[in-house]
C-alpha positions in Angstrom: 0.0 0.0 0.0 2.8 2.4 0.9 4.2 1.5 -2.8 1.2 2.6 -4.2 0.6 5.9 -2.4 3.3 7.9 -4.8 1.6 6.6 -8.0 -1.6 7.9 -6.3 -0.4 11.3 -5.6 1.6 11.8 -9.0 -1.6 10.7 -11.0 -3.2 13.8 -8.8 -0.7 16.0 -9.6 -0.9 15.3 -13.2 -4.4 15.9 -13.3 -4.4 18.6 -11.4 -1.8 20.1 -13.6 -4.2 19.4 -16.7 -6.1 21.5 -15.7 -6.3 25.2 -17.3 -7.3 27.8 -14.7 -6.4 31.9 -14.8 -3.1 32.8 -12.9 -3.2 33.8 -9.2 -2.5 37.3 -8.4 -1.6 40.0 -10.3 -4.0 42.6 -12.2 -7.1 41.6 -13.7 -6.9 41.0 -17.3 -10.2 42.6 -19.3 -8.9 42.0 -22.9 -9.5 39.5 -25.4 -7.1 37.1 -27.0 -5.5 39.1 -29.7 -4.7 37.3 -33.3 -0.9 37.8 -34.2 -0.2 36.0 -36.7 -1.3 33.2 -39.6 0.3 30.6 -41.3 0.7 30.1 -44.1 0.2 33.3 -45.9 -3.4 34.5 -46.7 -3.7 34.7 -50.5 -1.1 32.9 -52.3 -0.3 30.3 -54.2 1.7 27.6 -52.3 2.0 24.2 -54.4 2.6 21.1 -52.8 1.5 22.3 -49.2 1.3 19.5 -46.4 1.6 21.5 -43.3 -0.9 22.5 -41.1 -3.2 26.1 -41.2 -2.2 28.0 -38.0 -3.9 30.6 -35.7 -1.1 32.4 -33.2 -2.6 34.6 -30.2 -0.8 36.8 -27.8 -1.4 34.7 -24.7 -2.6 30.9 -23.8 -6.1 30.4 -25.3 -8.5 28.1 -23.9 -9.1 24.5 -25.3 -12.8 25.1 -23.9 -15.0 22.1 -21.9 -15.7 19.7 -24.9 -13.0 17.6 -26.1 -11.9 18.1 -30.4 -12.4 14.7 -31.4 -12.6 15.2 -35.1 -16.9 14.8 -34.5 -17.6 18.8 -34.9 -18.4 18.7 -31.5 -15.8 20.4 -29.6 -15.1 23.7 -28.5 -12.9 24.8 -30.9 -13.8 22.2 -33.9 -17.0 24.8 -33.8 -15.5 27.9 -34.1 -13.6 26.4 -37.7 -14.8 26.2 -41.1 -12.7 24.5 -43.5 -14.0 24.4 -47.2 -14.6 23.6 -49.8 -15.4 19.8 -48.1 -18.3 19.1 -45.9 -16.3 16.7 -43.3 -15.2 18.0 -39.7 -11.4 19.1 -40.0 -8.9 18.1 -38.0 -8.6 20.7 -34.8 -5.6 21.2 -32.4 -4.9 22.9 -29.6 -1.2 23.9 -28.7 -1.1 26.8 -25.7 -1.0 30.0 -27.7 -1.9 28.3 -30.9 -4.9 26.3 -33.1 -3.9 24.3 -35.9 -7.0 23.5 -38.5 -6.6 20.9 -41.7 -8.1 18.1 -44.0 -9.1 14.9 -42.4 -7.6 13.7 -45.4 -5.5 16.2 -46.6 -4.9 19.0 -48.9 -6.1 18.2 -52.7 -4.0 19.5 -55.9 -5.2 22.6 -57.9 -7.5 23.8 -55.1 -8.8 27.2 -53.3 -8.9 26.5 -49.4 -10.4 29.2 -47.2 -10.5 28.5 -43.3 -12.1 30.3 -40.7 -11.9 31.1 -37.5 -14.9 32.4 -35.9 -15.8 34.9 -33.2 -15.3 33.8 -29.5 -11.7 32.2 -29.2 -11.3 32.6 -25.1 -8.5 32.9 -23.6 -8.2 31.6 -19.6 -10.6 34.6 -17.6 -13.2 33.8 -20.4 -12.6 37.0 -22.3 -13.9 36.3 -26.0 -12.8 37.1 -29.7 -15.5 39.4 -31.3 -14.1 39.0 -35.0 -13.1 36.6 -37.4 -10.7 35.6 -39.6 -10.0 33.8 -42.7 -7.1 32.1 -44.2 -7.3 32.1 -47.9 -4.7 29.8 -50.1 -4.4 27.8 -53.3 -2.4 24.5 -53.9 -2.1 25.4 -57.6 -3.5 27.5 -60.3 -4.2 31.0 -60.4 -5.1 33.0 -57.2 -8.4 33.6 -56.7 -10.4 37.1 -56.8 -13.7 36.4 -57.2 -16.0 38.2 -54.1 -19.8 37.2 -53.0 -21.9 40.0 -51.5 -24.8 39.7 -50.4 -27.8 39.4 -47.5 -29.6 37.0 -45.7 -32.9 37.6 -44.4 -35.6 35.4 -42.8 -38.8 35.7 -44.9 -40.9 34.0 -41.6 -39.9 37.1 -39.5 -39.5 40.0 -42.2 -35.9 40.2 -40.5 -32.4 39.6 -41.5 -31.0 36.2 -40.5 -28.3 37.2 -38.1 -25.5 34.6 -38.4 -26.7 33.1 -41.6 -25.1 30.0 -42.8 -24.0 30.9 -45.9 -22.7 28.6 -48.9 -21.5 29.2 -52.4 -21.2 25.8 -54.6 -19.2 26.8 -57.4 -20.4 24.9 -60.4 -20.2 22.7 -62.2 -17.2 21.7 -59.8 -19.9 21.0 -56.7 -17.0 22.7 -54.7 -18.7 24.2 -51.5 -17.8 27.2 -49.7 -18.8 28.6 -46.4 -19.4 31.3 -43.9 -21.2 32.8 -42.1 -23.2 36.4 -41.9 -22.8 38.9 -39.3 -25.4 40.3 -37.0 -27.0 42.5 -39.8 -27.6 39.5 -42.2 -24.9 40.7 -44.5 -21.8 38.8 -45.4 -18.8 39.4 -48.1 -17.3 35.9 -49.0 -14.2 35.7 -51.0 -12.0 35.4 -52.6 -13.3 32.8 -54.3 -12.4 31.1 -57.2 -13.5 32.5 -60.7 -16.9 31.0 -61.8 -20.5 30.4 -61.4 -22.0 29.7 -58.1 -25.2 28.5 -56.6 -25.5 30.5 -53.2 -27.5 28.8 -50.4 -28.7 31.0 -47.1 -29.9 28.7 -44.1 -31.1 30.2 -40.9 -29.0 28.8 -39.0 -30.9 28.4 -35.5 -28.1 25.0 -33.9 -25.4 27.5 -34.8 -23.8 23.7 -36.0 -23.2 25.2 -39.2 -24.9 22.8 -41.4 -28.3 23.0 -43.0 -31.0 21.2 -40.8 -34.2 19.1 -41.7 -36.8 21.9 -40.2 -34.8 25.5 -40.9 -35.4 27.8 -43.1 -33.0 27.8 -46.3 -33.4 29.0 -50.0 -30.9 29.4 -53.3 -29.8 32.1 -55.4 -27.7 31.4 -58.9 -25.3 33.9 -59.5 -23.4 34.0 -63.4 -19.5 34.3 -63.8 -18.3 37.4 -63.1 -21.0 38.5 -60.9 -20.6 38.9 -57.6 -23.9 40.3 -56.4 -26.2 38.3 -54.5 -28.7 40.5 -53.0 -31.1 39.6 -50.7 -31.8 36.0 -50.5 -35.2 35.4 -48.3 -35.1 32.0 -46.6 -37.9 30.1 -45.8 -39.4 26.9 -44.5 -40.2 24.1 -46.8 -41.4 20.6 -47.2 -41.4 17.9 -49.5 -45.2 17.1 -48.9 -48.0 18.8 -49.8 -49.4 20.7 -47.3 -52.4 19.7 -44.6 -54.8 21.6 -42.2 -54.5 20.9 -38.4 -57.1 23.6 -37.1 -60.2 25.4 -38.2 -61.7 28.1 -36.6 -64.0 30.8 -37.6 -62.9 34.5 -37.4 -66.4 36.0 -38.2 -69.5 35.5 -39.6 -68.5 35.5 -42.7 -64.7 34.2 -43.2 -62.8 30.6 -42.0 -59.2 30.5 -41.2 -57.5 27.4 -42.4 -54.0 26.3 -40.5 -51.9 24.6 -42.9 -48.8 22.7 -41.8 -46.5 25.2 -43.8 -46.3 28.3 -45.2 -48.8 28.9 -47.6 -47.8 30.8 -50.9 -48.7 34.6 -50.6 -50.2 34.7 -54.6 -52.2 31.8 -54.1 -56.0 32.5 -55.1 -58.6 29.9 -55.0 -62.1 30.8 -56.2 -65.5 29.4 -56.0 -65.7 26.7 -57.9 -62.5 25.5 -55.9 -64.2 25.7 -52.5 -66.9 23.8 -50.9 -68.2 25.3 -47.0 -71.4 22.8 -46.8 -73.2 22.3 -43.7 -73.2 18.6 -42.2 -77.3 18.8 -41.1 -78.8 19.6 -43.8 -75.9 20.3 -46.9 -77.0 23.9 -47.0 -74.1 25.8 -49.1 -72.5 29.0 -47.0 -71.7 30.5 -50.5 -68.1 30.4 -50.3 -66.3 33.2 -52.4 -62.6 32.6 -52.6 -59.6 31.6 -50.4 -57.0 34.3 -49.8 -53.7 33.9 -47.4 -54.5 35.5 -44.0 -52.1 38.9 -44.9 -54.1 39.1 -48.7 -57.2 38.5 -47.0 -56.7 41.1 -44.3 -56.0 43.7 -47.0 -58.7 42.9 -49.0 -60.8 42.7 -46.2 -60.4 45.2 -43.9 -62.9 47.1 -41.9 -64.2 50.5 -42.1 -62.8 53.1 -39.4 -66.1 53.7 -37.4 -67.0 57.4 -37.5 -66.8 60.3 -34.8 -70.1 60.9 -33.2 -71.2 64.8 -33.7 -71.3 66.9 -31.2 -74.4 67.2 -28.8 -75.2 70.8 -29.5 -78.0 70.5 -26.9 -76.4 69.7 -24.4 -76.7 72.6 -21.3 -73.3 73.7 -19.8 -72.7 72.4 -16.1 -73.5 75.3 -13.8 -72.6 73.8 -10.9 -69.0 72.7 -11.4 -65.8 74.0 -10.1 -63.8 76.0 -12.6 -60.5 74.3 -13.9 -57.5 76.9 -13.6 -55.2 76.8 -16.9 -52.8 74.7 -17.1 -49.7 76.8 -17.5 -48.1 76.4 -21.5 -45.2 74.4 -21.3 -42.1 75.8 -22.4 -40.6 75.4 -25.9 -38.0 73.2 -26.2 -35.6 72.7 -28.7 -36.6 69.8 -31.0 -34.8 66.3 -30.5 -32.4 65.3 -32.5 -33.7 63.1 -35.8 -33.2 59.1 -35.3 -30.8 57.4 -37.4 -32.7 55.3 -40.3 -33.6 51.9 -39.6 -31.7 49.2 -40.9 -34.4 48.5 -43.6 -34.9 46.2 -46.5 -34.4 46.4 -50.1 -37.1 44.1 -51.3 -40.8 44.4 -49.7 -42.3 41.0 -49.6 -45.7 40.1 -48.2 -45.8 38.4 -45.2 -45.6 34.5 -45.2 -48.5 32.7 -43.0 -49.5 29.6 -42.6 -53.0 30.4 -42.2 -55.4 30.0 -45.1 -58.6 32.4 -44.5 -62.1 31.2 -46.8 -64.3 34.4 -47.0 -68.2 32.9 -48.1 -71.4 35.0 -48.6 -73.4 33.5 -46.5 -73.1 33.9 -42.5 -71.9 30.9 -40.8 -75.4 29.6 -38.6 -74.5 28.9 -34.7 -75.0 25.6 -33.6 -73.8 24.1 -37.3 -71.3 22.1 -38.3 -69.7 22.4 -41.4 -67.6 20.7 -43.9 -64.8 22.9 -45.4 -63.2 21.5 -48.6 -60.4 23.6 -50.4 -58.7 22.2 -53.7 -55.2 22.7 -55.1 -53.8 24.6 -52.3 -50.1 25.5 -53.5 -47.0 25.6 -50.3 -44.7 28.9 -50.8 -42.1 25.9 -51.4 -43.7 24.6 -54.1 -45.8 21.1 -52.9 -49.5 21.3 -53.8 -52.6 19.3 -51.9 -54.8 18.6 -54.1 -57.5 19.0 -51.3 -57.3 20.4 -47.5 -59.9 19.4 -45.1 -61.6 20.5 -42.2 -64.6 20.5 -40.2 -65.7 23.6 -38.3 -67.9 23.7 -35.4 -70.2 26.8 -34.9 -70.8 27.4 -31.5 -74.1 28.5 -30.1 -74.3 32.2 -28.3 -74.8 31.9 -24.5 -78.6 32.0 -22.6 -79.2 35.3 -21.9 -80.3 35.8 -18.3 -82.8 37.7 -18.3 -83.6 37.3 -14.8 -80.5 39.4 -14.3 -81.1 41.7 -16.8 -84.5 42.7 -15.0 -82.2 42.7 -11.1 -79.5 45.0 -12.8 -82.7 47.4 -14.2 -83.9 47.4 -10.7 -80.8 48.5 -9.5 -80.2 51.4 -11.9 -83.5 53.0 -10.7 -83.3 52.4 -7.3 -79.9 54.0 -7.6 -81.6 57.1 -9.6 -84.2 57.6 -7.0 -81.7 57.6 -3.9 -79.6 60.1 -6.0 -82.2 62.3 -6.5 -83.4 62.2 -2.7 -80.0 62.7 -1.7 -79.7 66.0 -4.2 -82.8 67.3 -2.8 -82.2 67.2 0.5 -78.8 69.1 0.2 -80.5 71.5 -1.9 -83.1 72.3 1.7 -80.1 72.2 3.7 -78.6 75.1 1.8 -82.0 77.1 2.2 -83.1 76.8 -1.4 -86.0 76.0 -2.7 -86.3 72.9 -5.7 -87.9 74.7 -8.6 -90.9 73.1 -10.2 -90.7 71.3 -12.9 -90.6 73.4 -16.4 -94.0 74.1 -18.5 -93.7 73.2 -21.8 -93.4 76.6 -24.2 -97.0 77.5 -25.8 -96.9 78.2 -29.4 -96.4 81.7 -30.7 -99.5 83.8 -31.4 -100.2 85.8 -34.3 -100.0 89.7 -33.0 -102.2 91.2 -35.5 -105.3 89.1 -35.3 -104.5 87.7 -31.9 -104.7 83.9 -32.9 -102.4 81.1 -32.9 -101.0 80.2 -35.9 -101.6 77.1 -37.2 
């Protein structure tokens, strides 16, 4: 046992030593990690290279809680993108230093870009806020071609902050990535010459890879052109959509939830649409079926108007006078916001709500059968029918034995407030004046009879 406890205690010590923890003492340290150098050098030509891609800091980074086992997983393997290639790169941590390359090495003839994302820490958890990118070929001609562009999610009328963003270059199927910044916008290059097909995925995992259920959609840019624009992701599915819910939203419209997006042209009319009733197969009349944002447009109600003003109404006598309110004093007028960060492109708003608007008005108590055909998905899939039943429900009993105890209360609370006004009128000394005579008719002065 006594031979044992040194093994025991050095095993501790190693451990404990593994261990990466902020130096005792000394002043407290409020600034990130900064970058110092890269290797090899960004934007050259280096045939033949076998090394390793390098990130050199200032100070001992952190190799963060979750092991870099080649899985994508760890810390670090997160913050790197290697491309074109869609497998996990190899990710190393040396003190001061993060080596990045291919799981199987670096191809012939090729543009590599690698980058290093925002929030490299270093050991009191202060964080990177930029990132960088290490751009070299293995051959050929360097590369100068440049993607601008934006990403913007079409669900939320926002731009997609931290995009996923990937350029294919075609007809190679080489695929690039990065990512946007906080504004949506990103400027990816440089890239080899060509023809790409640029994808935008909200990326919501932050995994950087395009999931099952996120939004995602394509733009095709020509050689030479380096525009993208705006490129509005959205939610899709392979199968045509169905309803899950139908409700009524008034007499005379049903709102139809659909399992995706619905597109915002779509326009079904009559002959499309079937709103039948299940008793006796009475027809509600149905008109057309609009997308909840068309419908709502279309369909809007009328701003009620301002009463006029009671011009008969006698001035109150009896209350106390208000005192002006003093004019407040002028002030200098605030200084104009900035601009809002808005949108090129205006696009209607994506629903998943499918409103049918019928001539009809829906009967309470009554069920009905709601039929729509060829509904058309904003990506594309159509049902050839969606259906529903809808339940009308009936209007609450009226009480009306409260309706008469409520009416019994309002006069008995007249008469007591009329009592109580009298009586403070005989405790002042005055005297209630009678009730007014009605006016008599004018009389004609010159033969002295009323005039009819």
């Amino acid at each position: 046992m006594k031979k044992q406890l040194p093994l025991v205690l050095a095993a501790a010590v190693a451990v404990a030593c593994a261990r990466m923890a902020p130096p005792p003492g000394g002043p407290p340290d409020a600034r990130a990690p900064l970058l110092i150098a890269t290797t090899p050098e960004s934007i050259a030509v280096i045939e033949g290279f076998d090394g390793w891609v390098e990130f050199q800091f200032d100070e001992v980074i952190s190799e963060g809680g979750q092991p870099n086992f080649g899985l994508g997983t760890g810390d670090l393997e997160r913050l790197v993108t290697l491309s074109p290639g869609d497998d996990v790169p190899r990710v190393t941590w040396h003190r001061n230093r993060i080596s990045v390359r291919p799981q199987g090495g670096w191809r012939p003839n090729t543009v590599y870009r690698v980058e290093l994302a925002p929030g490299v820490r270093d050991l009191r958890d202060n964080r990177t806020d930029t990132a960088t990118a290490v751009t070299f070929a293995t051959g050929g001609p360097l590369p100068t071609h440049v993607l601008v562009g934006r990403a913007v999610d079409w669900g939320a009328s926002r731009p997609a902050a931290l995009a996923l963003v990937e350029a294919t270059l075609l007809p190679d199927s080489l695929v690039y990535r990065t990512v946007a910044d906080s504004t949506g916008r990103f400027r990816f290059g440089p890239l080899p010459d060509g023809e790409y097909l640029v994808g935008i995925t909200v990326d919501q995992d932050r995994n950087r890879r395009r999931g099952g259920r996120e939004a995602w959609d394509t733009v095709r840019t020509a050689a030479g052109n380096g525009n993208v624009g705006e490129v509005w992701a959205f939610q899709r599915d392979t199968l045509p959509p169905r309803a899950t819910d139908v409700t009524r939203l008034d007499s005379l419209s049903i709102s139809i939830t659909l399992t995706q997006p619905v597109d915002p042209a779509l326009r079904i009319e009559a002959d499309g649409i079937v709103v039948r009733a299940l008793d006796d197969s009475a027809s509600a009349g149905p008109i057309t079926a609009l997308p909840r944002a068309m419908h709502d447009s279309l369909y809007k109600r009328a701003i009620a108007p301002i009463p006029a003003a009671d011009t008969t109404r006698r001035a109150d006598t009896t209350a106390v006078p208000r005192v002006p309110a003093r004019a407040a004093p002028v002030r200098a007028p605030a200084a104009r916001a900035a601009a809002p960060d808005t949108l090129e492109q205006k696009r209607p708003k994506i629903s998943t709500q499918l409103v049918v608007r019928v001539r009809n008005p829906l009967v309470a108590g009554t069920r009905y059968a709601v039929i729509v055909r060829s509904v058309r998905a904003l990506g594309g899939a159509v049902a050839d029918s969606v259906r529903g039943t809808l339940d009308v429900p009936k209007p609450p009993p009226v009480d009306t034995l409260k309706a008469r105890t409520d009416s019994a209360k309002a006069d008995s609370a007249k008469v007591r407030a009329d009592s109580i006004r009298a009586d403070s009128v005989r405790a002042a000394g005055g005297v209630i004046p009678p009730a007014p005579l009605p006016t008599p008719p004018p009389r004609d002065t010159v033969v002295g009879r009323p005039r009819r």
